[in-house]
C-alpha positions in Angstrom: 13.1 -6.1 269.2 15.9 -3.2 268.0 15.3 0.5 269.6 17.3 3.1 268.7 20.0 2.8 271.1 21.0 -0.6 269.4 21.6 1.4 266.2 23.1 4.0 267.9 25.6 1.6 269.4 25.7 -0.4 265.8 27.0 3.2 264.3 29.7 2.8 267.4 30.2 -0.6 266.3 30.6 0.2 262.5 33.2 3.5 263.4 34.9 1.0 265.5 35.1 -1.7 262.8 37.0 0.8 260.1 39.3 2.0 262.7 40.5 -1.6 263.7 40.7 -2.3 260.0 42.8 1.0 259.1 45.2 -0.1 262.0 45.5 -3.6 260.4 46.7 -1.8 257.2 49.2 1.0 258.5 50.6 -1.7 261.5 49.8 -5.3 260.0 48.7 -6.8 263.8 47.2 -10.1 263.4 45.8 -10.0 266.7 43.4 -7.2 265.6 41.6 -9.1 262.9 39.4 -11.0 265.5 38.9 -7.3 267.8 37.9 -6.4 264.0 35.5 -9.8 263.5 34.1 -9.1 267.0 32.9 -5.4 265.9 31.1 -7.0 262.6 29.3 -9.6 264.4 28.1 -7.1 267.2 26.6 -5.4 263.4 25.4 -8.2 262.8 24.0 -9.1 265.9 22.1 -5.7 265.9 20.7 -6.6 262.6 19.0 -9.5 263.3 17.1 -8.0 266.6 15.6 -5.7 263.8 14.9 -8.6 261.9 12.7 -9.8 264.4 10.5 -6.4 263.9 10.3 -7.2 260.6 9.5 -11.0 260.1 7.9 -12.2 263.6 7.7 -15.5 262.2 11.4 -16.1 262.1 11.5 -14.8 266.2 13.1 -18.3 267.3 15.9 -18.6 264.4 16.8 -15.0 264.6 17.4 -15.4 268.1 19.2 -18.4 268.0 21.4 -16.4 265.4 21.7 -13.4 267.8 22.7 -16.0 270.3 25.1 -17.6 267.7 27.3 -13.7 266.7 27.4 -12.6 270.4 29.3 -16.2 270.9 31.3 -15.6 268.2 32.2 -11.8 269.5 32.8 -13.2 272.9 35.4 -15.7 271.0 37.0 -12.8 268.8 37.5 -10.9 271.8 39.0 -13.7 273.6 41.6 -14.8 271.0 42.6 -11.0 270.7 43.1 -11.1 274.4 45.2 -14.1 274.2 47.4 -13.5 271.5 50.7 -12.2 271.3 
């Protein structure tokens, strides 16, 4: 289940996401698209623990899909890492 502290952090997240966008634009650095990715799926990642609060029923898929985004941000992260 979501507190406030993972919308706190989501608001980070989100802040985070525009400023690695607006440094895409102005310097045109491939390598931070996936920094950029990783930021939205953490968002999204946060939305679906609320999700749980709100459709118990769906606990097991959204959790799956939790599971699914923080393996994607762990990827993102690791290709910006790796690229040049």
């Amino acid at each position: 289940m979501g507190s406030p502290q993972s919308l706190a952090s989501a608001g980070m997240a989100i802040a985070l996401l525009g400023i690695s966008l607006l440094a895409y634009r102005r310097h045109r650095l491939r390598r931070l698209l996936p920094l950029s990715a990783a930021f939205g799926l953490f968002v999204l990642k946060v939305g679906l623990l609320h999700l749980d609060s709100l459709y118990p029923a769906l606990e097991q898929q959204l959790q799956l899909a939790s599971i699914a985004a923080e393996f994607g941000m762990l990827s993102m992260i690791f290709l910006t890492l790796i690229r040049k």
